[in-house]
N, C-alpha and C positions, 0 to 999 in steps of 0.2 A: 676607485674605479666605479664606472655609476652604468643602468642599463638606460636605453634610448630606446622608444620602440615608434616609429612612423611609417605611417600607411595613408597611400596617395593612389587616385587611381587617374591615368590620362587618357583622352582618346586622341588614336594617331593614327594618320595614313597609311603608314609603315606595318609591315606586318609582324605578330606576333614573335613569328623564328626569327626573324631577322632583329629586330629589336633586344631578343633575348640572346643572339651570337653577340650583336654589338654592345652590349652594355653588360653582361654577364662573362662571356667567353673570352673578350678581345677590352676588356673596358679597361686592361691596365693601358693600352695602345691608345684608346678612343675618349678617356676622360682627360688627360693634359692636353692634345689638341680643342678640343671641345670647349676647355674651360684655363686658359693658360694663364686667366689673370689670376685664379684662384690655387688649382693647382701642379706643383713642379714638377710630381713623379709619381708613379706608382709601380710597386717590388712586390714582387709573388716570394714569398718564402718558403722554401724546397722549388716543387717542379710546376706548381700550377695545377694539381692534382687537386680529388675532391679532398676534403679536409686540411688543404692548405692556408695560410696567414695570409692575409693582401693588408701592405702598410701603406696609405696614400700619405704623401706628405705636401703638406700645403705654401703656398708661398710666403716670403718672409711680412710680418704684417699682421697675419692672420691671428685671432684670439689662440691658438693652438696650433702644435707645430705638425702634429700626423694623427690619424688614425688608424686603427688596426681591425682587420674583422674576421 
């Protein structure tokens, strides 16, 4: 297991809360639409709670089959 650390910063029309509901709060819903050639699913393990697992798993192809964070 290895650590990854990236940091990006964007400007966007969009505002901050909102940005942050959609990509933080609801991004297991908003990344497989958004990105569906890339990824197939994304699973909250337990309830979605602070300190909970999110396992994206990517479509078949991909160098890697999921991540976890």
């Amino acid at each position: 297991m290895g650590v990854i650390t990236y940091d990006f910063e964007v400007t966007s029309p969009i505002s901050p809360a909102r940005l942050f509901k959609a990509l933080v709060l609801e991004g297991d819903k908003v990344y497989p639409r958004a990105a569906p050639h890339a990824i197939k699913s994304v699973e909250l393990q337990e309830d979605g709670k602070l300190g909970s697992i999110v396992k994206i798993n990517f479509v078949e192809g991909f160098p890697f089959q999921y991540v976890m964070f």
